[in-house]
N, C-alpha and C positions, 0 to 999 in steps of 0.2 A: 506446358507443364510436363515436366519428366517423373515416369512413376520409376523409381528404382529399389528393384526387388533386392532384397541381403541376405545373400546365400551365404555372406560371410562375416560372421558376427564379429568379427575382428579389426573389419572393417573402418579405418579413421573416421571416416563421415559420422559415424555415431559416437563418437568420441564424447560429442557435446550433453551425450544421454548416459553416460556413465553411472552409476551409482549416486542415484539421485536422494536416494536415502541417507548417504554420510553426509551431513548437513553442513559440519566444521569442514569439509574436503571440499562441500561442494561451490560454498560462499566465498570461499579462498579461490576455488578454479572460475568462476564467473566472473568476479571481478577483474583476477587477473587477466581473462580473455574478453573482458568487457561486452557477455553473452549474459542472455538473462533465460529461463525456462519456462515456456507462457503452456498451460496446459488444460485444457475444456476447448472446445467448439467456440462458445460464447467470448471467452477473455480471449481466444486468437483473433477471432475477425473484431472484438473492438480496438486490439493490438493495432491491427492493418490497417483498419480506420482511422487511427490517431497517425498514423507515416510509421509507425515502430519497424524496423527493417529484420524481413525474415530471412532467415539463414537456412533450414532445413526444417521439413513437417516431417514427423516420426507416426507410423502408425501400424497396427495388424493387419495382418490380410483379409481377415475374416467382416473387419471393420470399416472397410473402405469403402463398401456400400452408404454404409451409414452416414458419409462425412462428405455425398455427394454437395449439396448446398457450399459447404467451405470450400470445396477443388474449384468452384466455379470461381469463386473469387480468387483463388491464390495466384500469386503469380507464376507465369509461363517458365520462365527461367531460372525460379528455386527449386530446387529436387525435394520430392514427397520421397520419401524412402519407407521401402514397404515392410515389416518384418513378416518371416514365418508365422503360421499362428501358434501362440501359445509360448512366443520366444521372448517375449518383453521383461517379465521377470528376471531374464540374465542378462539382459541388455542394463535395467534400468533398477533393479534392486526392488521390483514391485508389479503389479499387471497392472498396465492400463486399463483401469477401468472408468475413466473420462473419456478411452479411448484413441486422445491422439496427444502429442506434444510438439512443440516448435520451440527450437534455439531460434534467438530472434539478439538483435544487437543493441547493449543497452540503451537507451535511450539517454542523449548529455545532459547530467543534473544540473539546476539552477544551482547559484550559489542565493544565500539569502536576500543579498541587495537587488538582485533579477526577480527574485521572486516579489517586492516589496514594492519595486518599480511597476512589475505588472498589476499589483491588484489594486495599489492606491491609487491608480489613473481610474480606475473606476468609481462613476458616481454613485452615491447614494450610500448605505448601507455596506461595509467590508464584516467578513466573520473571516478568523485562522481559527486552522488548530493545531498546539503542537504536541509532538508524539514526547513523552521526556523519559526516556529509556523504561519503552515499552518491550519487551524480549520473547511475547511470542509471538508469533507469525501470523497466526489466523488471527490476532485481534487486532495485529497491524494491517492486515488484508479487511477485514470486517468495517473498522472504523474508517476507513478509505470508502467502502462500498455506502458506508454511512454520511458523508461527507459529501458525495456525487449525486446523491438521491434527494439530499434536503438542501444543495445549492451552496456547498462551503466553497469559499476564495481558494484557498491556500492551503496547503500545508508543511509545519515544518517538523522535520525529524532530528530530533537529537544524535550527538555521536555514535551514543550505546546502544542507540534503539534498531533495532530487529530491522533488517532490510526488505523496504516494503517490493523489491523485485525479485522476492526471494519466491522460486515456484509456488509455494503453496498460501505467500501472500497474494501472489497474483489471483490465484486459482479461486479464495475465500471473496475479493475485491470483484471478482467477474470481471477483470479486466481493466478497472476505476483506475488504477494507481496509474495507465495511462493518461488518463482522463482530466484527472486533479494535478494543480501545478504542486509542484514541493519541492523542499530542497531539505539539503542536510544543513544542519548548524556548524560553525566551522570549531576550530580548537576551543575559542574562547569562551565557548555557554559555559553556562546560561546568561553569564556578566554581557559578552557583547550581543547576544539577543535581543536580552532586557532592554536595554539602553537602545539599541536600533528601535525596536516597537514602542517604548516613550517616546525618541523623538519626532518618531511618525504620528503623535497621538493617536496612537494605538491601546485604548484599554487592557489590562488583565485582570482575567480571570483565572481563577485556578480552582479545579475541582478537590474538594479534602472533607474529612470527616475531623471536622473542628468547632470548638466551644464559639466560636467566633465570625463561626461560616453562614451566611446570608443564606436562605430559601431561594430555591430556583424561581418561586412564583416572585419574589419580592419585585415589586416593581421599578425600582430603581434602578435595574439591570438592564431593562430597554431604553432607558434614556441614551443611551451609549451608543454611536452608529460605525466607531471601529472595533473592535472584539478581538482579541486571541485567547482563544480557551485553553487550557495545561492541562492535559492529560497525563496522571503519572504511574510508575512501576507496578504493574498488578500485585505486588507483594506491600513494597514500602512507600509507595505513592510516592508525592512529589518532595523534592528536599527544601531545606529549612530555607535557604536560599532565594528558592524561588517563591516561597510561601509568603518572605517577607517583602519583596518587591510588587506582590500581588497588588491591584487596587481591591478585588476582592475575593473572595475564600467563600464558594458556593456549592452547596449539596440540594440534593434532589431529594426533596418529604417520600417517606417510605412508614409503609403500614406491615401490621403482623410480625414486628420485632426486627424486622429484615433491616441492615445496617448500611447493605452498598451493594449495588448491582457492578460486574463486570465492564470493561470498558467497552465492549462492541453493544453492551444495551444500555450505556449510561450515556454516550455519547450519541447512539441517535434521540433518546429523550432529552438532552441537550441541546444539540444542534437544531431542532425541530422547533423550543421553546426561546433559544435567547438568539437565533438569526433567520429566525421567516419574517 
């Protein structure tokens, strides 16, 4: 393991930690250098666990103590680059205060029929879920972390939706979005989705606050042993589209007036009740 001290903030090697706060800059520079920013202790080493290939660990000086456990494990031949203390904020638009980050190399996404081949080979019980232009980050991060915890197949993400390798997805998921398969949907969602998951007998479900929406308890929702659940826009939920292709339109009983939980706390009360 090479420890490389940066006396020089100008340094290319950090190139990859640039202004990690312009979000529009930074989604654009990731993909096109096809790097992802994995950041906590925890979502690195389940990074390295799943094969995700690392590029450089970034960290303070004052910190490197702290992050003995991770050095053990990293590899000999990736440079740890050490910053000054107190220099991260110009480096990276913010202070580490998770204390380290790794450029790591994306990991190559499934396309749908990959992802569809791997799970339906599996007996017994399949659960998906897919993401349908979900746009913030931590709840694309959250529901990933939701999905790994309670045993989800799959996941799929829509075009629009918020990229779950986006650092501060990673960072909310603890690392999960390595963990769970998923793929993006291609041009043609939600039409060539839908139709791939019918002809897989694949049920839908779609979560909505509708005259017409079945209770989570209803029991006729576990008869079903393939599943893809629709999560949609924390604003405008899911479109009329998808609502109609549903086989069904399912909310969650809710007391004290309260009308709709968020998606990182509707989908682990989901995931928990219609795929254990």
């Amino acid at each position: 393991m090479a420890l490389v001290r940066m006396t020089d903030l100008t340094d290319q090697r950090l190139n990859p930690y640039l202004k990690l706060t312009d979000h529009q800059l930074r989604n654009a520079l990731e993909s096109e250098r096809g790097i992802c920013i994995c950041e906590s202790e925890v979502a690195i080493r389940v990074a390295l666990a799943e094969g995700v290939q690392p590029l450089s660990l970034l960290v303070e000086e004052q910190r490197l103590e702290g992050i003995q456990d991770l050095l053990a494990v990293w590899p000999k031949d990736i440079d740890v680059l050490v910053l000054p203390e107190g220099t991260s904020e110009q480096v990276c638009g913010y202070k580490l205060y998770r204390g380290v980050l790794s450029a790591m190399r994306r990991p190559e996404p499934l396309n749908i029929t990959q992802l569809l081949d791997k799970v339906t080979d599996k007996l017994g019980n399949i659960c998906l879920a897919v993401m349908d232009n979900l746009v913030d980050v931590s709840n694309v991060g959250a529901l990933f972390r939701s999905a790994a915890a309670l045993g989800i197949d799959g996941i799929i993400v829509a075009p629009t939706c918020a990229d779950p390798l986006n650092r501060r997805s990673i960072r909310v998921s603890v690392g999960t979005v390595f963990q769970v398969p998923w793929a993006r949907a291609g041009d043609n969602y939600p039409q060539g989705l839908i139709k791939e998951l019918k002809t897989d007998g694949i049920t839908l479900v779609s979560m909505a606050l509708s005259n017409s929406a079945v209770s989570l308890r209803d029991p006729q929702l576990k008869q079903h042993k393939r599943e893809a659940i629709f999560f949609g826009n924390e604003r405008f939920g899911l479109s009329q589209e998808i609502l109609k292709a549903s086989d069904y339109l399912v909310e969650i009983p809710m007391e004290h007036g309260v009308d709709s939980l968020n998606v990182a706390a509707s989908s682990a009360v989901i995931f928990w009740e219609l795929c254990q």
